[in-house]
C-alpha positions as CSV (number, residue, x, y, z in Angstrom):
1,X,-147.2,-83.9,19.6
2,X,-144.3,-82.4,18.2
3,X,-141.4,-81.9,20.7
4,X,-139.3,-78.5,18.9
5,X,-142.6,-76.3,18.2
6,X,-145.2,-78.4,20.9
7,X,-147.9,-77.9,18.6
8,X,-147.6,-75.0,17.6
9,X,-146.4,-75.3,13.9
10,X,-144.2,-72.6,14.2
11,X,-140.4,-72.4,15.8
12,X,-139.3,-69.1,17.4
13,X,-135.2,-68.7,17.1
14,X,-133.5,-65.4,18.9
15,X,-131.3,-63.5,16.9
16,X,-129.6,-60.1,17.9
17,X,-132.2,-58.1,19.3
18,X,-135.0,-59.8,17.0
19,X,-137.0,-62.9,17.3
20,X,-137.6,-65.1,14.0
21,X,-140.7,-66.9,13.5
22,X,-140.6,-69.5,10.7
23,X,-142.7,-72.9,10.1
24,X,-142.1,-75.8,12.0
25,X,-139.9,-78.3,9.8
26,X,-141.1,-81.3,11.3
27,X,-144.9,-80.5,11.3
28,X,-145.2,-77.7,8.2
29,X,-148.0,-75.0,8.5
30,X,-150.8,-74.9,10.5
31,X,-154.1,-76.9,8.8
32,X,-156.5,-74.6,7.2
33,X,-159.1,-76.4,9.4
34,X,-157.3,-75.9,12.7
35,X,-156.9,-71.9,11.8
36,X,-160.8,-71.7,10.3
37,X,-162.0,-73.4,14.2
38,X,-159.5,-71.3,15.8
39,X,-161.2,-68.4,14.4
40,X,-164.8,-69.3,15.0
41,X,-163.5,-69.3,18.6
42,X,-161.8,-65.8,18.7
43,X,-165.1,-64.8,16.9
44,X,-167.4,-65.8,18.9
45,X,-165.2,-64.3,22.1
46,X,-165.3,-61.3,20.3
47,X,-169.3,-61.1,19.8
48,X,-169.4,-62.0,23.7
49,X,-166.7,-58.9,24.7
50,X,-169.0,-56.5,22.4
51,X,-172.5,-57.3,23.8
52,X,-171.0,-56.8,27.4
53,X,-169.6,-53.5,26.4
54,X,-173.0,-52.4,24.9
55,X,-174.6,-53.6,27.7
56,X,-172.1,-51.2,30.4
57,X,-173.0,-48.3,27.9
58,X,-176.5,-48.7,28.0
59,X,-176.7,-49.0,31.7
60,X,-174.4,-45.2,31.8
């Protein structure tokens, strides 16, 4: 794993009252595979979050 961004592929420097997010130099960007699993994740989460919330709304 990459010691400056853990992981991350991307490096946050502070500047004056702003915080700059650039590409990690030692790992590049972020592996179109990594980012496509990633979202499969956040997706399925999301269809999860929206059958409890119909679910409350049907039981009011």
């Amino acid at each position: 794993m990459c010691e400056l961004c853990e992981g991350q592929h991307v490096v946050h420097t502070l500047t004056d009252g702003a915080v700059r997010v650039d590409t990690c130099p030692v790992c590049g960007p972020k592996p179109q595979e990594l980012i496509n699993q990633e979202n499969m994740v956040l997706d399925q989460k999301r269809a999860e979050v929206l059958a409890i919330l119909s679910a409350m709304k049907e039981a009011v």
